[in-house]
N, C-alpha and C positions, 0 to 999 in steps of 0.2 A: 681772307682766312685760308681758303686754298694754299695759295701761292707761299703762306706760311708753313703750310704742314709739307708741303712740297720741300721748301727749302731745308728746314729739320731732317726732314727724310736723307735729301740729301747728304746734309752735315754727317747721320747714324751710320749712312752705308760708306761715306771715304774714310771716317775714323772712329769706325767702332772699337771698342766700349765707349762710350760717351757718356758722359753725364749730364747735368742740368744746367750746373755751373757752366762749364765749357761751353756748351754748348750757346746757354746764353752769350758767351763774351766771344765766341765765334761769328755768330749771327746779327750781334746788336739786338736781340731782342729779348725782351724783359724776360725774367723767369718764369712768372706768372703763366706768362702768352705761351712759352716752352712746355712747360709742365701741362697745360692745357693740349699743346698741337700734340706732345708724345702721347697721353691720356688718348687723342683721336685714332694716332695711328697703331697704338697697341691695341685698341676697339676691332680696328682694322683687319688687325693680325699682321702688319707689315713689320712692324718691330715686339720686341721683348723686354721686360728689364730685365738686367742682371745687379750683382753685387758692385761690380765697376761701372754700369751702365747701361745705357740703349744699345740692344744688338741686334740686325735684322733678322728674320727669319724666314722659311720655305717661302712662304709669299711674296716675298719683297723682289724677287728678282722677277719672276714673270708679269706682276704688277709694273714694273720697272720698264719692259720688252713693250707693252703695252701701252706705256705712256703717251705716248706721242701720235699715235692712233685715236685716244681718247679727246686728247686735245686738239686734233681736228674736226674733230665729231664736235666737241665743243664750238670750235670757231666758226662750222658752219651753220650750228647749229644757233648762234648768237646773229650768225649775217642773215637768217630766215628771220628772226623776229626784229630783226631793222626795216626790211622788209613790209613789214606788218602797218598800215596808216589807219592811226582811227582819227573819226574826224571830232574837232571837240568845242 
């Protein structure tokens, strides 16, 4: 689901205004899942809607700076509970 609302995100910030339609037929993914990931990232404060569409807002770019910082934290953070043996 991540990796969903990531991808959207993405789609808002190269070709905003965006809508649902587009964006579905951009991504391959249902409208449903669309309307769902925007609903998460406007939660967020990362996007907005407008009358033509999803458009990013103040948040979005330093959320953006920060990405990839998070998702090392994630990845080590996943290689720790590999880590992890319970005996069963």
């Amino acid at each position: 689901m991540l990796q969903r609302h990531l991808v959207i995100l993405k789609q808002v910030v190269e070709n905003e205004p965006i809508g649902i339609l587009k964006l579905a037929e951009e991504t391959r993914i249902p409208s449903h899942k669309v309307r769902y990931s925007l609903r998460v990232l406007e939660q967020e404060g990362l996007i907005k809607a407008s009358a033509p569409g999803a458009v990013t807002t103040d948040k979005t770019k330093p959320f953006l700076q920060g990405l990839d910082a998070m998702i090392e934290n994630l990845t080590r953070r996943a290689e720790d509970l590999k880590k992890i043996k319970i005996e069963r």
